[in-house]
C-alpha positions, 0 to 999 in steps of 0.5 A: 240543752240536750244534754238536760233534757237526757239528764231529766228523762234518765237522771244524772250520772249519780242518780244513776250510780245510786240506783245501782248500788241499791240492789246491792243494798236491797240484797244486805237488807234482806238477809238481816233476819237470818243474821239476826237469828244466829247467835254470835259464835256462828256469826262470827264464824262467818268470817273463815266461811268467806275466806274458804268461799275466796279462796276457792274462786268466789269473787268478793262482789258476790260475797258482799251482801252477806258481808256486809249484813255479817257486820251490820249485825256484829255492829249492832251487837257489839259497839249498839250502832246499826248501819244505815242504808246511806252507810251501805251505799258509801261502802260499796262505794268504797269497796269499787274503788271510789270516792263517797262523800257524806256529809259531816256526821254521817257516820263515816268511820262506822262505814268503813268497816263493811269495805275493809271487812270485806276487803280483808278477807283476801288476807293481803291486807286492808289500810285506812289512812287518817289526818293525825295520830288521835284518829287513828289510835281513836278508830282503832280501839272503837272499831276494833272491838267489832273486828275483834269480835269477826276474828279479824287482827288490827294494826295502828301505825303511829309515830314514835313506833319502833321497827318490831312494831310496825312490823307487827301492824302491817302483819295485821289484817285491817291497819289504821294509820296516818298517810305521812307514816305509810307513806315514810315507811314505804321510804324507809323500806326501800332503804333496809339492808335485811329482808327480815327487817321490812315493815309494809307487805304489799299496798293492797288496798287503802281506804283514805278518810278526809280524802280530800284533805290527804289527796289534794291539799297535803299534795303539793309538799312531797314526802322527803327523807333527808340525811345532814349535808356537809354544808355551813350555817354561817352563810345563813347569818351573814345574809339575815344580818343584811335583811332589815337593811332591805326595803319593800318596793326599793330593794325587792317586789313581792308578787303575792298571787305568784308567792314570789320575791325578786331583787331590784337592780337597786336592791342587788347593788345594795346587796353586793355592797353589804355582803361584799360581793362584786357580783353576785350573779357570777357563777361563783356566787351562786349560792350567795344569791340562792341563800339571799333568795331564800331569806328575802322569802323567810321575810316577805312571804312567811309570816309567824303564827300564820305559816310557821310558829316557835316552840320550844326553840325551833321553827315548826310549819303550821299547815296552812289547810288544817291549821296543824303543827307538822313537827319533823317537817321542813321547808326544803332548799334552805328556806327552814334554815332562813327562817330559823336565823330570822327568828334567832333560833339555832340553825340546824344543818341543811339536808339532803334528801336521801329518799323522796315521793309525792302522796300521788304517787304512793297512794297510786301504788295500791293495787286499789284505792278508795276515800271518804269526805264530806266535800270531794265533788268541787275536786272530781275533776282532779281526783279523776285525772290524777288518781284515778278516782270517780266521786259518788255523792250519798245521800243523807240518813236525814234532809239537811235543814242547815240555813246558811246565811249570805256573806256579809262584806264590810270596807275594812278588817275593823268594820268586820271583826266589830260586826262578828264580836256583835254577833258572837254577843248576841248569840252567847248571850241567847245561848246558841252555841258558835263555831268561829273559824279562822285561817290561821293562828293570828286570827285566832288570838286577835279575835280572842283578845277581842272577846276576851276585852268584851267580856266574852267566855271562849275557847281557842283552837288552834296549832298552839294547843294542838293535843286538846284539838279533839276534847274542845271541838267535842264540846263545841255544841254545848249551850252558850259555848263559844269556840274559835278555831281554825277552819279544819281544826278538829275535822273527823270529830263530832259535834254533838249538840247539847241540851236545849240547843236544837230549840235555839237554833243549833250550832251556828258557823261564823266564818271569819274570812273566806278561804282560797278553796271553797272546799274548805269553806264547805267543810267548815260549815259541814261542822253544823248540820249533823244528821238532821240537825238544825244549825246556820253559817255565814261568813263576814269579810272585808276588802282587806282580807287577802283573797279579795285584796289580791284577786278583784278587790278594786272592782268590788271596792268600786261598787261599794263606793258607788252605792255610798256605803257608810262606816260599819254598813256591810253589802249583800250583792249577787255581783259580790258573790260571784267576785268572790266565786270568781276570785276562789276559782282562780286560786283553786285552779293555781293550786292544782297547777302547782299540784300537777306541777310538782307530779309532772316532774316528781313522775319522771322521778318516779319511773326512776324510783321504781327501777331503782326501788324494784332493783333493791327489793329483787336484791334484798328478797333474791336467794342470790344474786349471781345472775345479776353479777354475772350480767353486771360483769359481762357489760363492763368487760364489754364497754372495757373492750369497746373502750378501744377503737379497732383500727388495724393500720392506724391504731394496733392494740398495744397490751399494756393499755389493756391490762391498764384498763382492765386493771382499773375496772376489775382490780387484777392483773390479766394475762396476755392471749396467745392470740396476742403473739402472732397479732395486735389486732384483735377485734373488739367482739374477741377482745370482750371475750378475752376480757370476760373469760378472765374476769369470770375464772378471777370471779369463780377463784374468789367464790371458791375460796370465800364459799358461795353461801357467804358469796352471796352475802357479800354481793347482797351486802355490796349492791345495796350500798352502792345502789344507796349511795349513787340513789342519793347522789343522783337524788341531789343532782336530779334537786340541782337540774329542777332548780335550774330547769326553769330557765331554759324557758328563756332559750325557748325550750320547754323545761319539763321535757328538757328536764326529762331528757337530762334526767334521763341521761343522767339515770343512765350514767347513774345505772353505769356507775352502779355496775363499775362501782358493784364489779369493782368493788367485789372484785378489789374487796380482799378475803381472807381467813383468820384461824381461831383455834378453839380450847378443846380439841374440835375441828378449827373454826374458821371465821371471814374477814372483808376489807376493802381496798386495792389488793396487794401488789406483791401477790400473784394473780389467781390463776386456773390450772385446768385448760381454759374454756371460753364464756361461749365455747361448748360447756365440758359437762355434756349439755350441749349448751354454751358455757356462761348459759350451764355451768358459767 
């Protein structure tokens, strides 16, 4: 009650946030005079004047009026579009690091370019991510006349790019791309072997457009890197052979809302027959049941055409939010695999991963980050907790004069798609144009079939004809036209009304079935309505479609029996509605389960990640490495000395394990200590020191011998192999604790901070690794020179050769001739400062 009152008497929190950022817009628009009496080579010069003003102190919130009136005026001029003052507000919503959301049409790409100009003017680089590559490349060019025109560089990063490209691109001020490529480009980075080589500079500052489609539906898949893993696929084609011997009900349970199968006692007896396996729960057996786990899902759960189609001999995953083909994308855990033998395709070999992140926690990684969508407000809360992101609703250039219309609910699927090709008729016939969404391509082709057996000229989008996705939503507004697409299909491309078609009412919305996000349902109905356009929107659904069948369909069904519904007659009620709401909330907030979920455990990755990545970049962009090696060396002779119990009276020394040891770890023969002689008792803080000193004077011969420039090659070269290959390693055992982890909820224990704790302990042993692997192998790799004598008579050149492997038992161990100084004995230069921390 309060809480109302103070709201009317002070305005909300965006009311207030509004009127704010108008004083920043009052400012913009009061130099617009002055930019209007400047001719373009002064205007355009304006640029070098900010990046001087910057780089002498001044902030970019003080530069920002005359910025933005700089490019409000080059817009003007060169592309004849104007910024509204709606624009305004978004930008500077977006240069504070935050979410604006604007209707459909509002002219979202136009408002970008005032933060990323701005924001570009540091010279640390501006990223705006999109949805798919036609965006992209389509913002680009038409943006990138107008930056072209204010001395700005841009960059498009898009697939099928090279290296030198996206090199290229990165380098340029302002960079378009979509969120998989900066994403698998941060990830290829962190797997290069030269510095020079490396694409991405540092993640300043992205602008995500559809933020709310990158950011909270593509969450829930990570981005994955994989490399084949030596595994065979016969296993897959043993197990789908026995799938259609299986029953639903007799030999598994399906859980629709859960998204899960699991075997009966009926139906693991029926499989231990067919596949001939007494037991398949037996620890031996486990990847039988995994494989049989996998393709009861590829069965039940995965239907074609609507999660997944077949093209051209391949299984491609259709994305269930966009509707789009996601071509090089895989199901994880050998699911793709069980798909592929369902669908009698080839199988390809199952990956392991070799590089992986969520989008959460690579967008986190800029040092700000900012989006723009038509709907973001129903995922404030998320956006908040997760990113980090507030949500400022701007108003529209124009009032929305959209009339959406209420659902109309019929008993059955047949009853509903009778009614909506009635009402398609109807409408082609007046010649008002309709939009028809759809959830998935099986829809899509149904309902096509149906318009097309009535007589009904269409058009069908869907991720079949993913490449005209942009040319047949572009058109969607033109008179009598009836287009079917899926519910996001074409999002970012407008629908520009055609001729006579305002005065019949606009674009009409038909939705052929709710989605799972009210968002979704929101954004498609955001198609009509542009910029003051009339339009109208309705949805028509039955106690089939999935949402109600799964969530609540029994209650409402009651309620249409007690109001005696007959045949064909669709209800309107408040108590439907609010079923349905209910119904969306609920899955809605399942789906942000799962999204955090997957963070919760991709986070304890990403402290990993970080380290490991962090390790490698200081590797490959060092000038050496030396310090690192020295202190690599020195932790390794000490747990070689403490590896031994100092016990005096039970347990003296004896050398030979020593040498053993040391043998083992660092690959030369050391020698025994005159200390030795006259005791076998030497204390383990000694012996670390004896141990140290010999590895030090082995690792200084071999440096002198190889020279130190080519040394440090050597050592770059060695560290990020082995930092490479123990990633990957500890990668698959980190994908084989998450799949297990979830049992220790039976023992009472919670399986994130058990997964925590074990993947802690594994990092460990995974860093320890690292460092006997790194001093073992410079220290066993063999140098040698080949002499290669030249044809005229110049000095000889000489030319090195590595080769790993154990160094020749016949040779001596290097030995120094000088009299010995110890790692903390007084350094012989004069310094005053102990060995290892001078000339060591």
């Amino acid at each position: 009650m309060i809480a109302r009152i103070l709201t009317r008497i002070f305005g909300s929190m965006n009311q207030r946030e509004l009127r704010r950022i108008q004083g920043y817009v009052d400012a913009v628009n009061a130099l617009e005079p002055e930019m209007e009496s400047l001719d373009d080579s002064v205007l355009a010069a304006k640029t070098d004047v900010y990046r001087e003003r910057f780089a002498a102190g001044e902030s970019l919130e003080s530069l920002l009026p005359e910025a933005f009136a700089t490019v409000r005026e080059a817009s003007r001029r060169v592309l004849e579009m104007r910024h509204f003052d709606c624009q305004l507000i978004g930008a500077v919503a977006l240069h504070e690091g935050s979410i604006a959301e604007m209707k459909t049409g509002e002219g979202k790409t136009l408002m970008s370019t005032l933060a990323a100009y701005l924001n570009a003017i540091t010279g640390k680089g501006v990223h705006i991510v999109t949805v798919n590559d036609y965006l992209a490349r389509r913002d680009a060019e038409w943006m990138g006349k107008l930056y072209a025109f204010l001395g700005l560089s841009v960059g498009i990063v898009v697939h099928g790019m090279d290296d030198a490209q996206r090199r290229e691109a990165y380098a340029a001020d302002i960079t378009y791309g979509t969120n998989n490529e900066f994403g698998f480009d941060y990830l290829r980075d962190n797997m290069k072997f030269h510095r020079e080589m490396l694409a991405q500079r540092e993640l300043n500052f992205a602008i995500v457009d559809e933020v709310d489609s990158i950011l909270i539906d593509e969450a829930r898949t990570p981005l994955i890197i994989s490399g084949p893993a030596e595994k065979s696929t016969d296993l897959y084609y043993s197990v789908n052979m026995i799938m259609p011997a299986l029953k639903v009900e007799r030999d598994y349970l399906v859980d629709e809302k859960a998204r899960s199968v699991n075997l009966t006692e009926e139906g693991v007896a029926r499989v231990e027959e067919l596949l001939k396996t007494p037991n398949i729960y037996e620890p031996a057996n486990i990847e039988v049941l995994h494989h049989v786990n996998q393709a009861l899902k590829a069965y039940a759960l995965f239907k074609r055409d609507a999660d997944y189609i077949v093209q051209e001999g391949k299984v491609i995953i259709v994305d269930e939010f966009t509707g789009r083909l996601m071509p090089g994308r895989r199901y994880s855990e050998g699911l793709h695999q069980a798909l592929e033998a369902k669908e009698g395709v080839p199988i390809e070999n199952e990956n392991q991963t070799l590089a992986s992140i969520t989008f959460q926690n690579y967008f986190r990684m800029y040092n700000k980050l900012a989006g723009m969508t038509g709907t973001a407000e129903t995922e404030a809360a998320e956006f908040s907790k997760i990113y980090g992101l507030g949500v400022l609703s701007v108003p529209t250039h124009k009032p929305m004069i959209r009339m959406d219309h209420a659902d109309m609910i019929y008993k059955t699927k047949k009853e509903k798609f009778q009614a909506i090709v009635e009402e398609i008729d109807t409408l082609h016939k007046k010649g008002q144009p309709v939009l028809v969404g759809t959830i998935n391509i099986d829809i899509s082709e149904y309902l096509s079939r149906l318009l097309t057996k009535k007589g009904i000229p269409h058009e069908v989008l869907n991720a079949k004809q993913h490449q005209k996705e942009a040319e047949i939503v572009a058109q969607a507004g033109q008179k009598g036209r009836v287009t079917i697409a899926t519910n996001m299909a074409g999002r970012g491309t407008d629908i520009v009304l055609g001729e006579g078609v305002r005065e019949l009412g606009g674009l009409h919305i038909l939705g052929t079935e709710r989605h799972e996000s009210r968002r979704i349902d929101n954004q498609l109905r955001g198609r009509s309505g542009r910029q003051g356009d009339p339009g109208s929107s309705r949805f028509y659904l039955s106690l089939e479609d999935d949402l109600l069948r799964i969530f609540g369909g029994e209650r409402i069904g009651k309620i249409m029996d007690r109001l005696g519904l007959e045949e064909g007659e669709p209800i309107e009620h408040r108590l439907i509605s609010r079923a349905i709401e209910n119904s969306q909330k609920k899955v809605e907030g399942h789906n942000f389960d799962i999204r955090k979920h997957i963070l919760e455990y991709d986070d304890v990755m990403n402290q990993q990640r970080e380290v490991i990545y962090r390790q490698r970049r200081e590797a490959l962009t060092s000038g050496s490495l030396k310090d690192f090696i020295s202190e690599m060396i020195e932790e390794v002779a000490e747990d070689t000395a403490y590896s031994f119990r100092y016990d005096p009276v039970h347990a003296p020394l004896v050398w030979e394990d020593v040498v053993e040891a040391v043998g083992r770890r660092f690959f030369f023969t050391i020698e025994k200590p005159e200390e030795f002689e006259e005791t076998e008792h030497i204390p383990q803080e000694k012996l670390a020191e004896i141990i140290k000193d010999a590895a030090f004077r082995f690792y200084e011969a071999k440096e002198a011998l190889v020279g130190a420039e080519e040394m440090r090659q050597l050592e770059r070269f060695i560290v990020l192999q082995t930092v490479d290959s123990q990633w990957k390693n500890h990668l698959l055992s980190m994908d084989h604790l998450k799949d297990g982890i979830g049992l220790r909820g039976y023992a009472q224990q919670n399986p994130l901070i058990m997964y925590k704790k074990e993947g802690f302990a594994m990092f460990q042993d995974m860093i320890q690794r690292i460092k006997n692997e790194v001093t073992g192998i410079l220290f066993r790799v063999q140098i040698r020179r080949e002499t290669e004598l030249e044809p005229l008579p110049e000095p000889k050149q000489e030319k090195l050769v590595f080769s790993h492997g154990k160094d020749d038992d016949s040779k001596e161990p290097l030995r120094r001739k000088e009299a010995k100084v110890g790692r903390n004995d007084l350094c012989p230069c004069g310094s005053g400062k102990k060995y290892k921390k001078c000339c060591g």
